[in-house]
C-alpha positions in Angstrom: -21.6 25.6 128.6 -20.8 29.1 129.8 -18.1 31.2 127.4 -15.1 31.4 129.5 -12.0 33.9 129.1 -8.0 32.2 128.9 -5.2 34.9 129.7 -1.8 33.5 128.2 1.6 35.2 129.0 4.3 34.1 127.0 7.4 34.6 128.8 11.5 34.5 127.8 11.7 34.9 123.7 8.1 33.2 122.7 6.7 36.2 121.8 8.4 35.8 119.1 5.6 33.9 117.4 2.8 36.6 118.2 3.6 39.0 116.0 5.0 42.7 116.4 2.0 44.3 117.4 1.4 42.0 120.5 4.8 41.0 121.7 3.8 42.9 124.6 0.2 42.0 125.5 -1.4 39.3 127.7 -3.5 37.7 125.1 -7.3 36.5 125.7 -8.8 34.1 124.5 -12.6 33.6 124.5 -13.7 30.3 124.6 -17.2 28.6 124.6 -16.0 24.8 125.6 -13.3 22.9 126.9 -10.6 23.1 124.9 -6.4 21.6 125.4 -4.2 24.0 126.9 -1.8 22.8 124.0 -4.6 23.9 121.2 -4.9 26.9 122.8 -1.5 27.9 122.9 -0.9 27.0 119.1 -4.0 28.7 118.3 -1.9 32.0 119.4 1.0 30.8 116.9 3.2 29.3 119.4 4.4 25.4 118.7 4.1 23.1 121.5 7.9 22.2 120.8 8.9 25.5 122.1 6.4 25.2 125.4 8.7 23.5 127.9 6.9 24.8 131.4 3.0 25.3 131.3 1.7 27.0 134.5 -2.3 27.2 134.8 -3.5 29.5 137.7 0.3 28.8 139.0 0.5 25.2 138.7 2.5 23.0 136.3 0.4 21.2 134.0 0.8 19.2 130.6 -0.2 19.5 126.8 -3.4 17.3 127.3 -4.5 19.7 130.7 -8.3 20.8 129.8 -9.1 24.1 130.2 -12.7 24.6 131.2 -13.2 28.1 133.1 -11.3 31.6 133.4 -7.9 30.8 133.7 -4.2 32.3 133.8 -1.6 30.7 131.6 1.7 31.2 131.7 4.2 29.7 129.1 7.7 29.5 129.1 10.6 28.2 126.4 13.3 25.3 126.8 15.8 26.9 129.2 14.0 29.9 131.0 13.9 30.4 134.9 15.5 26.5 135.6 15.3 27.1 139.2 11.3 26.4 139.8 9.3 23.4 138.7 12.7 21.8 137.2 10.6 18.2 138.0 7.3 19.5 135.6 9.5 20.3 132.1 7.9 19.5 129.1 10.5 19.3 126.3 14.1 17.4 126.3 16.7 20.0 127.4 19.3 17.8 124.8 19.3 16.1 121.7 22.2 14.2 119.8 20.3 13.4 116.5 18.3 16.1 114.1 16.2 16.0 111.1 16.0 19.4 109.5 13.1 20.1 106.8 14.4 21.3 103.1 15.0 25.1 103.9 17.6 24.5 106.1 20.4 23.2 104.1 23.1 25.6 105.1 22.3 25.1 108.8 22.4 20.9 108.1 25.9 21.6 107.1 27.0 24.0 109.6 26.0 21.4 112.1 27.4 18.6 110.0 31.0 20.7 110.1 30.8 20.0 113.6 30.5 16.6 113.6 26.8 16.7 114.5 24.0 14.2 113.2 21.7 16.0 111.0 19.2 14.1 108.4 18.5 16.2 106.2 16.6 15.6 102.4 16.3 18.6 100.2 12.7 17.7 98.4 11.0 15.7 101.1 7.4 15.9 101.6 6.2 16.8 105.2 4.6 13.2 105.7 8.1 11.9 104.5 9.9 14.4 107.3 7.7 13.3 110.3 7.7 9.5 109.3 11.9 9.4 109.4 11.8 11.9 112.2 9.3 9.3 114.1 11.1 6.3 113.0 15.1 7.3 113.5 13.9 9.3 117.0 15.3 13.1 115.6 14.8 16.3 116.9 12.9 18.4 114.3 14.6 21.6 113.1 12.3 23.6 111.0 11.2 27.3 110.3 7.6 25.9 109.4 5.9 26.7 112.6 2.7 24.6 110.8 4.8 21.5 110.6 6.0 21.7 114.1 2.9 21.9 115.3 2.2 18.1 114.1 0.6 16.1 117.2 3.6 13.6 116.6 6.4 16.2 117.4 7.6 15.6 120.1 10.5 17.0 120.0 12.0 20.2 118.2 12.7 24.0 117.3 12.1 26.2 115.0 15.2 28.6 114.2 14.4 32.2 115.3 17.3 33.9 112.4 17.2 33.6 109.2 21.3 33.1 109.4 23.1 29.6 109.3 25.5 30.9 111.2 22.8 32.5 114.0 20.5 29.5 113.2 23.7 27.2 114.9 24.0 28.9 118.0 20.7 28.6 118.9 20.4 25.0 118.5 23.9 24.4 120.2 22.6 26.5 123.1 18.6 25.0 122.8 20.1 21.3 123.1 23.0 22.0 125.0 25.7 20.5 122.2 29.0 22.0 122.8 30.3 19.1 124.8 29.4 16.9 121.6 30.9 19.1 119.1 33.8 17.1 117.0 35.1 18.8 113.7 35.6 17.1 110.4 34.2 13.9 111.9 31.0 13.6 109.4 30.5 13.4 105.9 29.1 17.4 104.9 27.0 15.7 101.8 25.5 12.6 103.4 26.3 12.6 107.0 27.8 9.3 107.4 30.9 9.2 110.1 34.3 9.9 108.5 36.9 7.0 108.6 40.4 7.8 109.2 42.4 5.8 106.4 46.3 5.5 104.3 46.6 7.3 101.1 47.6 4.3 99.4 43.4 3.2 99.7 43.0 6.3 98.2 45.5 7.4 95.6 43.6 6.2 92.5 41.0 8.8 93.4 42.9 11.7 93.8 44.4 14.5 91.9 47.5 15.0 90.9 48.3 17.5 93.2 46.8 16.1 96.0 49.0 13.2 95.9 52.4 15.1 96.1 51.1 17.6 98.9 49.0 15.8 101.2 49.7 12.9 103.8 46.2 12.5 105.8 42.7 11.5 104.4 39.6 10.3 105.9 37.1 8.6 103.5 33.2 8.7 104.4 32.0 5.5 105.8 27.9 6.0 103.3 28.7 7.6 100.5 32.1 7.5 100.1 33.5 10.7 99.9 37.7 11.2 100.3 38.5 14.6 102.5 41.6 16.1 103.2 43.2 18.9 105.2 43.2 21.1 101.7 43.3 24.8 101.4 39.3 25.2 102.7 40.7 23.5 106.1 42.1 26.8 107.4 38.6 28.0 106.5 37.1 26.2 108.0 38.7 25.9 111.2 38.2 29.6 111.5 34.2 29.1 110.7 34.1 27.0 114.1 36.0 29.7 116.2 34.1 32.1 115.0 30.8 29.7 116.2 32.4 29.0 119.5 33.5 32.9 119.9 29.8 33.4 119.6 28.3 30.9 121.1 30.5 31.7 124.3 29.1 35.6 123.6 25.5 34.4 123.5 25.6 31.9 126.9 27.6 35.3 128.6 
């Protein structure tokens, strides 16, 4: 068949994944036969995860769409311009369960301090990430834009910072979590739900001091773990006003 030309215009922050120099630019795309509009679009480094509205010549379409002569495409992320085509969205605008990949430990925890459900396994092997993200239904949080590109993704987002703290807000504001948000209610090392219960369950397996100054524990439901309102509380109650103070900055 004929070569035909693709013009893609990546709208709200996808640029993002084009690179510096063409952040800017329509880019074209020469093709000699029919081709996915979802390959194309990950051929220009963006992963279908972060494609939520696909217009082709001005009409919604979906990954599998088959592109076959000169087209427009426009793209645009989770979020962007809700007021047109709201019925034609591609992604799920919320998720209550994550599975992030190995690099994101701090941002498992910051989410976990919040009382969110995050998987997450230090050494996994990609096969091992997508099987448990398949299996237990979790939105995949990853800056491997490679591994979010997996056909079996369906799901997911790939952290734009490099910050936990940065790297929180934007998944509280991609899936639309601070109505779920519940401090101190999840185990930080294995993510099980925290268990109110009486020191006296307890007391063998504290310290010393902790026996004579503290009245409240809660005791992790998997792995065990005793916590208590200790001297990092204060800390950490002001680590999650300074999340909602910028969350509420970020959504003004």
């Amino acid at each position: 068949m004929n070569s035909f030309i693709v013009r893609l215009n990546f709208h709200g922050d996808l640029p993002f994944f084009l690179g510096s120099k063409r952040r800017r630019e329509v880019i074209e795309r020469r093709l000699t036969e029919k081709t996915s509009v979802k390959d194309v679009i990950e051929s220009c480094g963006v992963p279908h995860p972060e494609a939520d509205l696909i217009l082709v010549n001005g009409q919604p379409v979906d990954f599998y769409h088959t592109l076959r002569a000169n087209v427009d495409v426009d793209v645009y992320p989770a979020g962007f311009s809700p007021t047109f085509f709201t019925n034609k969205r591609l992604q799920i605008t919320h998720s209550i369960k994550f599975l992030a990949d190995g690099h994101l430990g701090r941002l498992s925890r910051s989410l976990r301090l919040l009382g969110l459900d995050v998987a997450y396994f230090n050494a996994a092997e990609d096969r091992q990430l997508l099987e448990t993200m398949q299996r237990e239904n979790r939105a995949l949080l990853t800056r491997d834009r490679r591994l979010l590109m997996h056909a079996v993704v369906q799901n997911g987002y790939y952290p734009r910072s490099q910050y936990a703290t940065e790297q929180t807000i934007e998944v509280i504001r991609r899936f639309d979590l601070l109505r779920l948000i519940a401090p101190f209610t999840r185990c930080l090392r294995c993510n099980a739900r925290l268990e109110k219960v009486g020191k006296a369950e307890v007391m063998e397996k504290l310290k010393p001091l902790t026996k004579i100054y503290y009245e409240e524990f809660r005791r992790c439901s998997g792995c065990g773990q005793i916590y208590w309102p200790g001297s990092h509380f204060s800390k950490l109650q002001k680590r999650i006003g300074e999340l909602h103070a910028q969350f509420s900055k970020s959504a003004a």
